[in-house]
N, C-alpha and C positions, 0 to 999 in steps of 0.2 A: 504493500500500500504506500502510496507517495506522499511524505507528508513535508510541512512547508508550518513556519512562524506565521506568516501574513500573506492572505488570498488575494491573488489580483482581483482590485478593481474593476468594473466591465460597467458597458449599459446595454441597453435594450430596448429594440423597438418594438413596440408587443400588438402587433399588428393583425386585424381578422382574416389576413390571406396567408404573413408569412411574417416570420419572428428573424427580427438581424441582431446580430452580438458586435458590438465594438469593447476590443479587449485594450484594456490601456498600456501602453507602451507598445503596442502593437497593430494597434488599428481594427479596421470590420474582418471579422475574424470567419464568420458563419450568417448563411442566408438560409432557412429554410422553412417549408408550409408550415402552417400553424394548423395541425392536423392528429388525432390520434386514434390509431385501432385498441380497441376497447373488446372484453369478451361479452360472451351472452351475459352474463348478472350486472354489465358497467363496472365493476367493482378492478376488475385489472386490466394493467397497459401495457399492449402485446406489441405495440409499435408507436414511434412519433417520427414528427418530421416527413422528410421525405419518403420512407418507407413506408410510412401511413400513407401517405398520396398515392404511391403509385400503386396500392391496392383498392384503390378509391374506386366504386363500379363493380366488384371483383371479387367481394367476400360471399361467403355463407349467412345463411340466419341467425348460425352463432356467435359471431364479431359483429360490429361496428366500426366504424369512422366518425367520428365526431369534431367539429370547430368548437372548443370551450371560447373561444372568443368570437363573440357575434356584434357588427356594428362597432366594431372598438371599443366592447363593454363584457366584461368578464359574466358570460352565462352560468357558469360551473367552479366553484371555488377548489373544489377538491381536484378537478382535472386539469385546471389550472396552476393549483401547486406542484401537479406529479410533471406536468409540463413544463415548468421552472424549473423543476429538480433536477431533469434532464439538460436542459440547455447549460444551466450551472456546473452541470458537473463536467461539460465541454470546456469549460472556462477552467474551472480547478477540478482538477481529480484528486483523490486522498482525502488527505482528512486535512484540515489549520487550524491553529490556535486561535488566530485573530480571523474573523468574517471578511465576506468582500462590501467594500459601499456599491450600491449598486445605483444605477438613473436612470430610469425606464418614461419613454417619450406615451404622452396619453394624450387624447381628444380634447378641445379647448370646449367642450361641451360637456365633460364627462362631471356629472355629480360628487358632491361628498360622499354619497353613499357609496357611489362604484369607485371612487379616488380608493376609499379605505381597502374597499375590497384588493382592489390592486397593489396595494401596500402589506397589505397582511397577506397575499400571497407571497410575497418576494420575501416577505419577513419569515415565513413559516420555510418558505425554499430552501431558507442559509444564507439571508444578508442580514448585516448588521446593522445598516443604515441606507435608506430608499430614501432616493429624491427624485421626486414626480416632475416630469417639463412636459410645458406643454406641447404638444406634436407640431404646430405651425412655427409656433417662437424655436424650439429645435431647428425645423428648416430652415428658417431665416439665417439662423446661424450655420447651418450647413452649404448653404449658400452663399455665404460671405459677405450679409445686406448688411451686417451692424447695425441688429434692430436696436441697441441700445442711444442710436442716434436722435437726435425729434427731426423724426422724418417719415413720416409712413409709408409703410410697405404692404400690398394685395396679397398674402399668400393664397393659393386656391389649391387646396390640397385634395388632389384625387387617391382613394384606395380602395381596398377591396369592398372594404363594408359601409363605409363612411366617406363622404363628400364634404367638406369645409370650405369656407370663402372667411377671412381672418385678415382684419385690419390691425398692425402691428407698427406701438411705435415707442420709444422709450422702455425698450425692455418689458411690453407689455400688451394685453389684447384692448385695444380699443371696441374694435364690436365683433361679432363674430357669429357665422352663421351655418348650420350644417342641415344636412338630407342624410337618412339610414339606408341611401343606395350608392354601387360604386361598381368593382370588377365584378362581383359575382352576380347582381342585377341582370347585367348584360350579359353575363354568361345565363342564366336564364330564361330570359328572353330568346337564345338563342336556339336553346334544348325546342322552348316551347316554339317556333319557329319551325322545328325541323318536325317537330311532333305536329302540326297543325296543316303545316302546307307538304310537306313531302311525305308524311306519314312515315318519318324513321325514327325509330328514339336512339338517342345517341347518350352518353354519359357528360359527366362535368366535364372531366379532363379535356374530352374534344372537343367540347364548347370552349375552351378555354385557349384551344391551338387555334380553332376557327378566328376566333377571338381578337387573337394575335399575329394572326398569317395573312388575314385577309380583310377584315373588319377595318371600314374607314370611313373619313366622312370627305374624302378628297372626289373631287369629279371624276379627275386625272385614273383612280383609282378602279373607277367601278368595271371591269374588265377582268382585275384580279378574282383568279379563281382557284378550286383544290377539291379532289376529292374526298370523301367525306361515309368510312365507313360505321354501318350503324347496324341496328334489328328494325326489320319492317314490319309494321304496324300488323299489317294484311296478312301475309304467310308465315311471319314468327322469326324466317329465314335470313341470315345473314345479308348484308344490302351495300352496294356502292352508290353515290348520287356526287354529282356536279352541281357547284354551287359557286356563284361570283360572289363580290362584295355588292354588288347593289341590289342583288337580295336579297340583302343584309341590312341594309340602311336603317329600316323601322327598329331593329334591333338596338340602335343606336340611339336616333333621332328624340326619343322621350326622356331618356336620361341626358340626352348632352343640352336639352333645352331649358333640364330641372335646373342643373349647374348656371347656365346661364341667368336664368330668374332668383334664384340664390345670390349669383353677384347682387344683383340691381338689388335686392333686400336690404344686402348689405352695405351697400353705397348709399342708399336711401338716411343711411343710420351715422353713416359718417362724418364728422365735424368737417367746415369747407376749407378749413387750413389743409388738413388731410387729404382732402377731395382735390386739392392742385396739387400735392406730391405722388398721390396715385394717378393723373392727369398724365404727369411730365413723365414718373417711371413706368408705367404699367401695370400688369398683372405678373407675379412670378408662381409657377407653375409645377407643383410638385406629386409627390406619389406617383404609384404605380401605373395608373391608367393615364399620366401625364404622354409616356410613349404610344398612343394609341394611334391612329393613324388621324391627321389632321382635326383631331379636338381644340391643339393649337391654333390653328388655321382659324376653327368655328367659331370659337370664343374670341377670337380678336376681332373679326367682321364683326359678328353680331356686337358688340359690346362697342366697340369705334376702339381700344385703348391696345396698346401693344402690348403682348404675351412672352414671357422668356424662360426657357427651360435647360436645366442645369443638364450635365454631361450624364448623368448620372440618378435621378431625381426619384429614386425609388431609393438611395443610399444619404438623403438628404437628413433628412431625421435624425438619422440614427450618426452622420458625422456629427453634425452640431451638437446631439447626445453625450459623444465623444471628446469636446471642446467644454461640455458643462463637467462633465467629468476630472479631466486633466484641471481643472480650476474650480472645487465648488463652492467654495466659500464666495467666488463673485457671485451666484445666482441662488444662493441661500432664500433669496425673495419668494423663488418659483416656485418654493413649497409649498402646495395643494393642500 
């Protein structure tokens, strides 16, 4: 067994599609689904992460697959600590004397109630000291906006579960607005899509390639195509089908419009000092569904304001996590 005086430090972005680790002195260390196989009674954890995903669609009646995190709000406290235990023990294995501090990035919507809950799992996990950031002020700082400036900043955070639009200025949320839809919505949409007009049921995962392969909101686009193997409704029988992106679009189109009416909520709500630095900078554009194919594009037409998205923007978070980490005594404030 490996043992060690004092646990490295780490954070974590505890995300409803996919959990990321930044280990300190080290950087992002681990990206993986926020996913668990589970047996018939729920009671034990026969897989996480990744290997929980790629049995997703796949099991018996005796296991499960379960997300303990739903909407970027812990559904399952008990599943949710066995899933910390796991990822923690990626970080330090053995046993230490001294705990790790841990910084786990949350929703700038998330309650005191679910704050605790998320705190007392990480506590119960094997940390010795949790500090809560909020998910958009995270990005800001992973992005290198220095929200601690008076200067406001649009974050529009796209993720699996959760959609945010977060006006950020002085180290702080000015207003802030979310929807409980995001990747997995549209991955949804997708299923029932394929269930509805082609009569093929298909699972997540390939809704989720569809998703990613082809799905766009580009004109330039709608040409893109992929076959797409699934079960047909009709004979039961294994089934190929041809499918483009543009009929796809509807798939799209209700979620990328929610986002858009979400901005305007939240600009509606915004001081007009603020409303001329988001004027001049724009929209900055994070999470996972930020790569989607021309959402960038959709949101800057319809909105009039320019959109800018980081190299990387589904590791946004969880760097600036990383920068609250290496320094916590500066963001002592951001305790939840």
């Amino acid at each position: 067994m490996n043992f060690r005086i004092i646990a490295s430090d780490f954070a974590i972005d505890l995300g409803t599609s996919n959990i990321l680790l930044y280990k300190k002195g080290e950087g992002l260390i681990c990206k993986e689904p926020s996913f668990l196989l589970l047996d018939e009674n729920n009671t034990k954890v026969l897989a996480i992460g990744d290997e929980a995903k790629q049995m997703l669609g796949k099991t018996h009646e005796n296991i499960h697959i379960v997300k303990p995190i739903e909407n970027g709000v812990i559904t399952d406290f008990n599943l949710t600590e066995a899933m910390l235990n796991y990822f923690f023990k990626k970080i330090n294995s053995g046993f230490s004397m001294l705990q790790p501090k841990v910084v786990i990035c949350v929703p700038s919507g998330i309650t005191d109630i679910q704050a605790r809950a998320v705190e007392d799992a990480a506590l119960h996990a094997g940390s010795r000291d949790v500090i809560l950031v909020d998910e958009s002020l995270a990005a800001a700082y992973g992005m290198d906006l220095n929200p601690d400036e008076p200067r406001g900043n649009l974050i529009l955070n796209l993720g699996g579960g959760v959609s945010e639009a977060s006006v950020i200025s002085l180290n702080g949320v000015i207003t802030n607005k979310s929807i409980n839809k995001g990747g997995d919505f549209i991955d949804d949409e997708i299923v029932s899509y394929f269930r509805e007009k082609l009569s093929l049921e298909i699972g997540k995962n390939t809704a989720e390639e569809v998703k990613n392969t082809i799905v766009s909101l580009k004109v330039k686009d709608k040409k893109l195509s992929m076959r797409v193997d699934g079960r047909d409704l009709e004979t039961a029988m294994p089934k190929t089908v041809s499918v483009s992106s543009e009929n796809l679009i509807d798939c799209i189109m209700p979620y990328s419009n929610m986002v858009v009416d979400m901005v305007y909520e939240v600009m509606e709500k915004t001081p007009p000092e603020i409303s001329s630095d988001i004027r001049k900078n724009g929209i900055y554009l994070t999470g996972g569904l930020a790569n989607l194919k021309g959402i960038k594009e959709y949101i800057a037409e319809r909105l009039g304001l320019a959109v800018s998205v980081s190299e990387d923007p589904i590791a946004d978070a969880i760097k600036g996590a990383g920068i609250i980490l290496d320094d916590p005594d500066r963001f002592v404030k951001y305790r939840k």
